[in-house]
C-alpha positions in Angstrom: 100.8 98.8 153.2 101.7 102.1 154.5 99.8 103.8 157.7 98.6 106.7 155.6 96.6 104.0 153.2 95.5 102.4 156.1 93.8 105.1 157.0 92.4 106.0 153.6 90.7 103.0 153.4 88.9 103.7 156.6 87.8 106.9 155.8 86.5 105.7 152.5 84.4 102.9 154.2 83.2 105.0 156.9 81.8 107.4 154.3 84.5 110.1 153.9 82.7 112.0 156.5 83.9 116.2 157.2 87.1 116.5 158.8 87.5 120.0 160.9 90.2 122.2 161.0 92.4 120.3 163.8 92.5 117.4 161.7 89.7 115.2 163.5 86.8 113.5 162.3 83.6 112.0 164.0 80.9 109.4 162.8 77.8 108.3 164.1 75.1 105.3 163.7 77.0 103.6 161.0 76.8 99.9 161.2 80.4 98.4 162.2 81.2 96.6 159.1 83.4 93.4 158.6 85.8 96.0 156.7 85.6 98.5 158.8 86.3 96.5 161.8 89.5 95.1 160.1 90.7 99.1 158.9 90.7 99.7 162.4 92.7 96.6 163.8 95.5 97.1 161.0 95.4 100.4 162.1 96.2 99.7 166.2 98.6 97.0 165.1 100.8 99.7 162.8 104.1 100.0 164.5 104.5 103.8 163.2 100.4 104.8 164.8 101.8 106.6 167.7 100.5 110.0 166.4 96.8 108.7 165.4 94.1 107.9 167.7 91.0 105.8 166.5 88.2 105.5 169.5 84.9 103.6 168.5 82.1 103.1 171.4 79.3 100.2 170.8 76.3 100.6 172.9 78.1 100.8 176.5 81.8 99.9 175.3 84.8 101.8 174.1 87.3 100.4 171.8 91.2 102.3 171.4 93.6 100.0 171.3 95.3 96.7 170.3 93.9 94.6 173.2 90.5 95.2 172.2 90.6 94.1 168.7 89.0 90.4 169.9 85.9 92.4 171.6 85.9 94.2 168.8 85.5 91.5 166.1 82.2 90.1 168.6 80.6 93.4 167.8 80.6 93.3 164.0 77.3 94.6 162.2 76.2 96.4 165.8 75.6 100.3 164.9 78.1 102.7 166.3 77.3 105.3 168.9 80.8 107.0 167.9 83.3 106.4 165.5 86.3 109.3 166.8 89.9 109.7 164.1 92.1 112.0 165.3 94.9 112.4 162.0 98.3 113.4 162.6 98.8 117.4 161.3 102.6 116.5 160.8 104.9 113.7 159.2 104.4 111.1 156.6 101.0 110.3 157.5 98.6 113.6 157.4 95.2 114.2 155.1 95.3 117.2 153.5 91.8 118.8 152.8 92.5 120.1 149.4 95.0 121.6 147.1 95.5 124.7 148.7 96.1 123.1 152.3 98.2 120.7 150.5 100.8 123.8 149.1 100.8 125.6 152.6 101.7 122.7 154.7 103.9 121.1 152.4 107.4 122.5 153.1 109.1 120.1 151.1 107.5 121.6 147.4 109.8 124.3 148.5 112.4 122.2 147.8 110.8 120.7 144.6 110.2 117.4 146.2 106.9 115.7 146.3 106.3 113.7 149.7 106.9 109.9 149.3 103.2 109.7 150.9 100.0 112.1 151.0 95.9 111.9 151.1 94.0 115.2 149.5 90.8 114.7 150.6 88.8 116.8 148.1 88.7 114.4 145.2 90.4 111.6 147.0 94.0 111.3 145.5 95.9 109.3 147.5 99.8 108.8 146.1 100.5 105.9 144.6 96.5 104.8 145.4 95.6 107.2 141.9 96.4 105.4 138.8 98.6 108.3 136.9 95.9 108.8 134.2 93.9 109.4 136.7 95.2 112.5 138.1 93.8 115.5 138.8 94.9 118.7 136.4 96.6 120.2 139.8 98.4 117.2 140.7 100.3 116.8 137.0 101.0 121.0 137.6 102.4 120.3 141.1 104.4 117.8 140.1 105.6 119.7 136.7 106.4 122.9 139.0 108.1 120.8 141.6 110.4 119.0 138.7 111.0 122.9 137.6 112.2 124.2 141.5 114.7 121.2 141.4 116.3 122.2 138.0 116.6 125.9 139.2 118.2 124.4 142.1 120.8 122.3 140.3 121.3 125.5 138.0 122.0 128.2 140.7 125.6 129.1 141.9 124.5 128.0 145.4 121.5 128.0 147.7 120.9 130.3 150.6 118.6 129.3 153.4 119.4 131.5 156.1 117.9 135.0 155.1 114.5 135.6 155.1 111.5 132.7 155.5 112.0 130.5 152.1 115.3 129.4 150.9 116.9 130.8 148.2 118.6 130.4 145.0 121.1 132.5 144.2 122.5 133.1 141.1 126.0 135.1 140.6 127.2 136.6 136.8 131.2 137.8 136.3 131.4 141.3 134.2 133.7 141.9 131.3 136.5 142.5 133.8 135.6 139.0 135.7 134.6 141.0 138.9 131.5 139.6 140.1 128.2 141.5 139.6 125.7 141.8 142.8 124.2 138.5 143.2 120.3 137.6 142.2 118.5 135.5 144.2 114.7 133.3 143.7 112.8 132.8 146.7 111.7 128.6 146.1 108.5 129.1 147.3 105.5 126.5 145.9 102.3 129.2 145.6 99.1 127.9 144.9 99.4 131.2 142.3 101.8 128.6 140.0 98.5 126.8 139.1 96.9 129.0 137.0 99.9 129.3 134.8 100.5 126.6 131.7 102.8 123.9 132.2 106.4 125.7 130.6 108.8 124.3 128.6 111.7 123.0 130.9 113.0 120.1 128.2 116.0 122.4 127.3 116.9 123.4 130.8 116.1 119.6 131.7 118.6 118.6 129.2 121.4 120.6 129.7 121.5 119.7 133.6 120.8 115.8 133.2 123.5 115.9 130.2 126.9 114.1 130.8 129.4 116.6 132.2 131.6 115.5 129.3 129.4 116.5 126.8 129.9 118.9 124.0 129.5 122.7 125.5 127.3 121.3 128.5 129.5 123.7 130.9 129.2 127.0 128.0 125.6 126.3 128.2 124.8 126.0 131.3 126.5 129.2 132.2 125.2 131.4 129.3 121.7 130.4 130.9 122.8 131.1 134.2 123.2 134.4 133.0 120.1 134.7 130.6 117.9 133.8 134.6 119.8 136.6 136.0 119.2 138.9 133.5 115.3 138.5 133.8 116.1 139.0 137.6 118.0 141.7 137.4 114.7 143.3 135.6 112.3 142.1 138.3 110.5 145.0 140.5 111.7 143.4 144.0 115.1 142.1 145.3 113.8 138.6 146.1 112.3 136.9 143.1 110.1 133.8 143.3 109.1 130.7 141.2 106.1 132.3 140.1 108.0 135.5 138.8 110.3 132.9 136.4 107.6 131.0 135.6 105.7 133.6 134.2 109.0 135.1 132.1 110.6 131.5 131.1 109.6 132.4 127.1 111.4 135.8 127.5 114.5 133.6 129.6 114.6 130.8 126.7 115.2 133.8 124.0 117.9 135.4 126.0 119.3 131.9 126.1 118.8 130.9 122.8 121.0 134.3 120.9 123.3 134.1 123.9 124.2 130.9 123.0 123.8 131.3 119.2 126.1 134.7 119.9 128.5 132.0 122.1 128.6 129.4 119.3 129.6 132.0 116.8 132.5 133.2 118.6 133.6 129.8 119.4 133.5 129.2 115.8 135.3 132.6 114.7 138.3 131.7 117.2 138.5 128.5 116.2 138.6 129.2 112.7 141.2 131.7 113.2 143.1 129.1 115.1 142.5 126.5 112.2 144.4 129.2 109.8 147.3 129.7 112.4 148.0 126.4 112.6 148.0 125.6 109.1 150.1 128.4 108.8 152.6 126.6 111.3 151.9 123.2 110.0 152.7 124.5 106.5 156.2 126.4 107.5 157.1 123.3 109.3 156.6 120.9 106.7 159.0 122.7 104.3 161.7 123.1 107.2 161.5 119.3 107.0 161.8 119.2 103.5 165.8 121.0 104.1 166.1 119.2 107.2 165.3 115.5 105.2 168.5 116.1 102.9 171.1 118.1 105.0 172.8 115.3 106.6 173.0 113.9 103.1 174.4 116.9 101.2 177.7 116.6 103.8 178.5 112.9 102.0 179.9 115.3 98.9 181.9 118.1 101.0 183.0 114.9 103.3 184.3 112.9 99.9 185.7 116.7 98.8 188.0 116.7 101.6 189.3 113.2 101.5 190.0 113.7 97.8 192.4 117.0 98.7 193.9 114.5 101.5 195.1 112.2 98.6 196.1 114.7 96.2 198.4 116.0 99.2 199.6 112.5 99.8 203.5 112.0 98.6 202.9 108.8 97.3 199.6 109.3 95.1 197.1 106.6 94.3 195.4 107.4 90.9 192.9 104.3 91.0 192.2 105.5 94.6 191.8 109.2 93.2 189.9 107.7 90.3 187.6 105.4 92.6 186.7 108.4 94.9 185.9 110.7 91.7 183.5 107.5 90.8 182.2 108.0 94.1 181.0 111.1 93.8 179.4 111.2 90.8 177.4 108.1 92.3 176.7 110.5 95.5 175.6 113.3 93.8 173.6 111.7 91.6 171.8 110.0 94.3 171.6 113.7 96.2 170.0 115.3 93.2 167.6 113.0 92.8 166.5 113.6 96.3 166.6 117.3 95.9 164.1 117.1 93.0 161.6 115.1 95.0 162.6 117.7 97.8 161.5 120.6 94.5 158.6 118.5 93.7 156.9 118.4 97.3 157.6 122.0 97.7 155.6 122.9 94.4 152.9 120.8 95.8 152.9 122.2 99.2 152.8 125.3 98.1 150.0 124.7 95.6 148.1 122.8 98.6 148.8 125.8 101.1 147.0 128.2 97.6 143.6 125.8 97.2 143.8 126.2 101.7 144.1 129.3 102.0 141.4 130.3 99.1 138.9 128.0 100.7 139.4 130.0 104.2 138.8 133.1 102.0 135.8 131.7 100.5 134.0 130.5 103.6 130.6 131.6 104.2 130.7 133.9 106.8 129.4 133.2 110.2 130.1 136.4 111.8 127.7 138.8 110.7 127.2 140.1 114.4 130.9 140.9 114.9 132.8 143.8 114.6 134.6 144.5 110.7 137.7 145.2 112.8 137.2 141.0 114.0 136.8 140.2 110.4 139.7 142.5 109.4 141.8 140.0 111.5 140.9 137.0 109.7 141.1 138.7 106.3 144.4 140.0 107.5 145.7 136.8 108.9 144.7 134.5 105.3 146.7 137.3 103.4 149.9 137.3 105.6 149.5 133.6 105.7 149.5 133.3 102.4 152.4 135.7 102.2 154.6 133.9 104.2 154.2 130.4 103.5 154.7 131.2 99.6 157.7 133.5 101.3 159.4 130.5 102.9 158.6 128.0 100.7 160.2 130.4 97.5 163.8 130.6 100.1 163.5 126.8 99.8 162.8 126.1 96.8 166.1 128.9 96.2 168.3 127.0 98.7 167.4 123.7 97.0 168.6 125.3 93.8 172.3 126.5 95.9 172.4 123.3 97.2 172.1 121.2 93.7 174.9 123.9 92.3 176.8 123.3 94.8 176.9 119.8 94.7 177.6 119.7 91.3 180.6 122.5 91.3 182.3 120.4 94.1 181.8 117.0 91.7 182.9 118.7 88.7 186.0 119.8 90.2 187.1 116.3 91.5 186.1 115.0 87.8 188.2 118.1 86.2 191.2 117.6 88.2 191.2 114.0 88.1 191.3 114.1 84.5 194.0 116.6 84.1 196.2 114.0 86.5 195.4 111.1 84.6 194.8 112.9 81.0 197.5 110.5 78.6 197.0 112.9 75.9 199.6 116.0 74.8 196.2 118.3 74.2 194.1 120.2 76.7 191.7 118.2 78.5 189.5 121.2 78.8 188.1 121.1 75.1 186.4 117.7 76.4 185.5 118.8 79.4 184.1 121.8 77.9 181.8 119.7 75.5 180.4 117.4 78.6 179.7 120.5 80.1 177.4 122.0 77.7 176.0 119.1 76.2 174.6 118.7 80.5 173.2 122.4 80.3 171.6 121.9 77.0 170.0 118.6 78.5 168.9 120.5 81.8 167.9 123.3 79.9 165.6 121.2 77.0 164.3 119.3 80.3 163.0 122.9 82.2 161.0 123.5 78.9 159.7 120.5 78.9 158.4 120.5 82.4 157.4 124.6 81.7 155.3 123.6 78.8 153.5 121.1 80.7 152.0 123.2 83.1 
């Protein structure tokens, strides 16, 4: 049990008689009760009584400390000439005589902090001695108001408290050019004039401090209402505002905050959706440079057989199953080549239809941005449309070089095959009347294919 409710329970048995302005109290001709006796024994033997002085005289005896607890006891239910409390006027321990001495010589509510330990004497709250439902209308407003001076606190660029009588919280905004603007400051001063005010909606501001700094936008937001409080003190008649002043103007500072931050969100969404189209844009371009970079190594096995087949056509002593085995070869390799290049053909056709359904799902997105400039929404428009342009750019050169590169492969097979022929042809007539007659019978089959796979679109 505490001094302080030591004490109350004294003063509640002896009657809560007037205390005066220096914080002392005297009774007379009450009856020296079993309880009251004890109060004042618990009292003397308090290690932390030092600043409280508790004097009783019975009859011809005076009672004051410790050592006369026995005689003390011997009295019991003997009136009291003189019952004399002197409180303490400072530390943990004092009685304050009602709400308004309470605010003025409580430095600490400055600070938003409550003291661990206090008496009001008018209506006799006592912390932690009043049952919380129990509290007086003031009480729950002090203790709202003080919750409110530490969430300013924690909000504020930093605190001053060397200038002027009350500490300070000083709030500092960067301009356009990120030059800081002159500094704000909020005097933390706990009036009694915060009572007659409504409790105010901190829940917001009490959730964007108590948040987890690694939660989504908890820095954005707590700046963007850093700057929604300065604004409303940048619009206050004096230099030094105080709790009072942004009490009264929190529904006009929870406005600001709330467009600011709707204005904030928006632009984090515009730049991120333009970002979302750049890197598809990217993303798209680099997927069909992998599409020629999946197959290039591959495409050198034909030049590669090419030049071994000129080796052994050079040779003096020529080889024709070698020749003929290497032709074989080729075929085999550029078979195996082309049918890689058509799945190459195929995933173009499909990233470029993918990239189309994209990029006309960015063009049909609601619109978010109705408070930005049409030169910002220009940008985006402009950006889809050369998007667009250059991904069905590149992947059109691709889709070309895949083309070259299946002509190419081919011409250097054929050749092999025609030459090889003509070597090992057994016949007196041309070879090139056969050769002919493969040859179209392959374009007519290509070409019946392409019509088949036009009609199907």
């Amino acid at each position: 049990m505490s001094l302080l409710t030591k004490l109350v329970n004294l003063y509640r048995n002896i009657g809560f008689p007037r205390i005066n302005s220096g914080g002392t109290l005297e009774v007379k001709g009450v009856k020296l009760s079993e309880a009251i006796c004890l109060n004042i024994i618990t009292i003397w033997e308090d290690d932390n009584n030092s600043d409280v002085d508790v004097e009783i005289s019975i009859g011809q005896s005076r009672y004051s400390n410790i050592n006369d607890s026995e005689a003390l006891k011997n009295d019991i239910n003997k009136e009291v000439r003189v019952l004399s409390i002197a409180l303490p006027r400072q530390g943990k321990h004092q009685f304050y005589l009602n709400i308004t001495d309470f605010i003025s010589r409580t430095n600490s509510l400055n600070f938003g902090e409550i003291p661990k330990d206090y008496y009001i004497v008018e209506g006799d709250i006592l912390r932690k001695g009043t049952p919380s439902h129990k509290k007086t209308e003031e009480i729950i407003k002090i203790e709202h108001f003080c919750k409110f001076i530490k969430l300013i606190r924690k909000t504020c660029d930093f605190e001053d408290s060397n200038s002027g009588p009350f500490h300070k919280a000083i709030f500092v905004v960067s301009d356009e050019n990120s030059n800081d603007t002159l500094p704000k400051s909020i005097e933390l001063e706990f009036s009694t004039k915060l009572l007659s005010l409504e409790n105010i909606n901190i829940s917001l501001l009490e959730e964007i401090i108590n948040a987890d700094k690694k939660s989504t936008h908890r820095t954005e937001k707590l700046s963007v209402f850093r700057i929604a409080l300065w604004d409303a003190l940048r619009h206050a008649q004096k230099d030094d505002s105080d709790i009072y002043f942004l009490a009264t103007h929190w529904e006009d500072i929870l406005e600001n905050y709330e467009s600011s931050y709707s204005l904030y969100i928006k632009g984090y969404c515009f730049n991120k959706f333009k970002k979302e189209i750049e890197d598809f844009r990217l993303d798209s371009i680099s997927k069909a440079n992998n599409l020629i970079g999946d197959i290039a190594v591959k495409t050198l096995v034909i030049p590669s057989i090419f030049a071994i087949w000129l080796m052994v056509l050079r040779s003096p002593r020529f080889d024709e199953i070698f020749n003929l085995g290497i032709s074989f070869l080729s075929t085999f390799a550029a078979v195996v080549i082309i049918l890689t290049i058509d799945n190459q053909q195929y995933l173009v056709k499909e990233l470029l239809e993918t990239s189309k359904r994209t990029l006309d799902v960015f063009e049909r997105t609601p619109s978010v941005f109705g408070s930005y400039s049409k030169k910002d929404t220009n940008d985006v428009d402009e950006l889809i449309a050369s998007s667009k342009t250059r991904i069905t750019k590149r992947l059109g050169s691709i889709k070309s070089r895949l083309i070259g590169l299946r002509v190419s492969i081919w011409l250097f097979t054929l050749t092999i095959a025609f030459i090889t022929s003509a070597l090992s042809w057994p016949y007196e007539t041309s070879i090139c009347w056969p050769l002919a007659g493969i040859v179209i019978t392959t374009i007519i089959w290509y070409l019946n294919l392409c019509i088949k796979q036009y009609l199907k679109k």
